[in-house]
N, C-alpha and C positions, 0 to 999 in steps of 0.2 A: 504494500500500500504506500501512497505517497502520502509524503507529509503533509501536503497542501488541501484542507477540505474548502467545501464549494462555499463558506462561510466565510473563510476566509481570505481569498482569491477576488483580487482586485480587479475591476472592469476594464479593460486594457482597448486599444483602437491599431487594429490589424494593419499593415501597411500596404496588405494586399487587398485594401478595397477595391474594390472595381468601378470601372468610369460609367458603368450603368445606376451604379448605387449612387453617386454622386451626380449622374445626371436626374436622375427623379428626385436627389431633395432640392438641388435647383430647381427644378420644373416645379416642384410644390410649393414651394418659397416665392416662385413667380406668380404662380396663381392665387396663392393666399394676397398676394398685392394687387393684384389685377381685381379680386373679390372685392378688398377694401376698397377699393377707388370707387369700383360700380357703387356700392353700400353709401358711400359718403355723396355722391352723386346722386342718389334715390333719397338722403336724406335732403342733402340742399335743396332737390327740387320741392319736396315737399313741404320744408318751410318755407320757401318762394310761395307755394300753395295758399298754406295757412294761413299768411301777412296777405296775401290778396284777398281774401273772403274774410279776413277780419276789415277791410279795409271797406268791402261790399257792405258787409253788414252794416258797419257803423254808418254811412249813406244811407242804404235801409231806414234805421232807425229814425236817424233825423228827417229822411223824408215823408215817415210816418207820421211824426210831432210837427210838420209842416198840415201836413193835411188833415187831421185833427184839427186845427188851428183854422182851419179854411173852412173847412163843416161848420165850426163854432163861428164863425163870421158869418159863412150862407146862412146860415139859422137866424142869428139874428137881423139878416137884411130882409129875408123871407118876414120875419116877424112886424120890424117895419115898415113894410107893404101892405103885409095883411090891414095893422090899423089904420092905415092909410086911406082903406077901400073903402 
């Protein structure tokens, strides 16, 4: 038996790795960056999104409290007219 148990035996890096090994953790390492880029592109656009329809709405709103405001005027010009008649 040897002295050396599997407990003991330190993780060592072969020097005969192969230029296949090394071409796929490139190749993986490119695509995990390639990934992130799309990801970070799909977020920006989505906040681009978001600030525009917050942008819509707040319009929205205001032109709801616009027209509100215009009913409440028509009603009272409606009003007098009527006593007018």
């Amino acid at each position: 038996m040897s002295s050396a148990t599997p407990a003991t035996t330190s993780w060592h890096f072969n020097r005969q790795l192969g230029l296949a090994v090394i071409a796929t953790l490139v190749l993986q390492g490119a695509t995990v960056l390639l990934w992130a880029g799309r990801a970070a592109e799909r977020i920006r656009q989505l906040e681009h999104r978001a600030e525009s329809v917050s942008d819509v709405s707040e319009r929205l709103a205001r032109l709801e409290t616009h027209m509100v405001q215009t009913r409440q005027s028509l009603g009272r010009i409606e009003n007098q007219l009527d006593r007018q008649e």
